[in-house]
C-alpha positions as CSV (number, residue, x, y, z in Angstrom):
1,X,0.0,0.0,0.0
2,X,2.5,2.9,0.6
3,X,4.3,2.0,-2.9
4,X,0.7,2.1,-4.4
5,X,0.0,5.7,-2.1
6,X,3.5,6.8,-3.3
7,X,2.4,6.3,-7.4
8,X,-0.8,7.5,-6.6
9,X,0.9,11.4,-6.8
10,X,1.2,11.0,-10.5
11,X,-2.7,9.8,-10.8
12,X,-5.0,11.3,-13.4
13,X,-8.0,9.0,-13.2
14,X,-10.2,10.4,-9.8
15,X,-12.4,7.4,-10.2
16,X,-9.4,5.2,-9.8
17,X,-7.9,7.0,-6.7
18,X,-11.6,6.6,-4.8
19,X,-11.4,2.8,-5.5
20,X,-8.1,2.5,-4.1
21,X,-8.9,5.0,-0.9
22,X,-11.6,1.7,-0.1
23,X,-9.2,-0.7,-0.6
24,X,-7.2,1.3,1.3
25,X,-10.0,1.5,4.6
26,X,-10.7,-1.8,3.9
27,X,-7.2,-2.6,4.5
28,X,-6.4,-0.9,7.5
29,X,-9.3,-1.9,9.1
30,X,-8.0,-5.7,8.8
31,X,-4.6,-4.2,10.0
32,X,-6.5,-3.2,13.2
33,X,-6.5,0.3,12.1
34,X,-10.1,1.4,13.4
35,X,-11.9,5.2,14.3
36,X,-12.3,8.1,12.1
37,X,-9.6,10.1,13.5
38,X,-7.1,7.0,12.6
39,X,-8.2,6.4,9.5
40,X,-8.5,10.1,8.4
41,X,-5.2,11.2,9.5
42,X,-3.4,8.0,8.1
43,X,-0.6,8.9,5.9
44,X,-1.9,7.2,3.1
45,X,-4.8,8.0,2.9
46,X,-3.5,11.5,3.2
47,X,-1.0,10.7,0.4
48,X,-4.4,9.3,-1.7
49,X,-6.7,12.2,-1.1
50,X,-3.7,14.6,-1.9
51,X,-4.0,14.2,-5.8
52,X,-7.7,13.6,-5.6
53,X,-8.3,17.3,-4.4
54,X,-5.9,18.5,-6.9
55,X,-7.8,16.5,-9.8
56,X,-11.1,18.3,-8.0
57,X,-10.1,21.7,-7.8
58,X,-6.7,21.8,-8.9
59,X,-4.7,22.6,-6.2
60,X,-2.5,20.0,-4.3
61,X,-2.3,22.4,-1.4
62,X,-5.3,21.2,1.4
63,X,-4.1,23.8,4.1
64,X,-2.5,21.4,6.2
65,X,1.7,22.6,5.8
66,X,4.0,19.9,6.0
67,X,1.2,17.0,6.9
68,X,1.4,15.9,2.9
69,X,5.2,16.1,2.8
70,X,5.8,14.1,6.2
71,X,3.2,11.5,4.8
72,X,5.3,11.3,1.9
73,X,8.7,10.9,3.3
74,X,7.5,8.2,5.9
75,X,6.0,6.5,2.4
76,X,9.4,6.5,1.3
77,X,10.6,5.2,4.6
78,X,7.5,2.4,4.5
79,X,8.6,1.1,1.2
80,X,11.7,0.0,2.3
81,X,10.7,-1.5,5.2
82,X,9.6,-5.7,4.5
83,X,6.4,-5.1,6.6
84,X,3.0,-3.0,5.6
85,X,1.4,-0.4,7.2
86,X,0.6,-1.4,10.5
87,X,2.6,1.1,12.6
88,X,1.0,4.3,13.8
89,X,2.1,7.2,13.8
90,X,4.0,8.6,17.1
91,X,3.3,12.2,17.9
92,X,5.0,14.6,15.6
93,X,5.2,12.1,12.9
């Protein structure tokens, strides 16, 4: 999944990104990844909904600073790493 949230940034199909933000969910809820505020601030689902608002309303930009940026760089960090995404995140991540 964060390989697959990493190529999402290059997406141009919006219907394709909202079918992978369920698989997504689904996912992390099988990973024991539960609540709204867990699953909304989840970097990849932050790194999925990123390109979908710039496909929207063409800007990349949410108003959130360096919350896309860290969820990209621990991405990076994920992909290298031989298991998924079950870790949270630890304050400040």
């Amino acid at each position: 999944m964060w390989q697959q949230a990493l190529d999402s940034q290059s997406a141009s199909n919006l219907s394709g990104l909202a079918h992978f933000l369920v698989r997504v969910l689904d996912e992390m809820r099988a990973n024991g990844i539960h609540g709204t505020e867990a699953l909304n601030t989840h970097p990849i689902v932050r790194l999925v909904v990123a390109p979908m608002a710039h496909l929207a309303f063409g800007s990349f930009d949410c108003g959130t600073g360096d919350s896309w940026l860290q969820a990209y760089q621990l991405a990076e960090a994920e992909t290298e790493r031989p298991d998924e995404m079950g870790r949270a995140l630890k304050g400040g991540e």
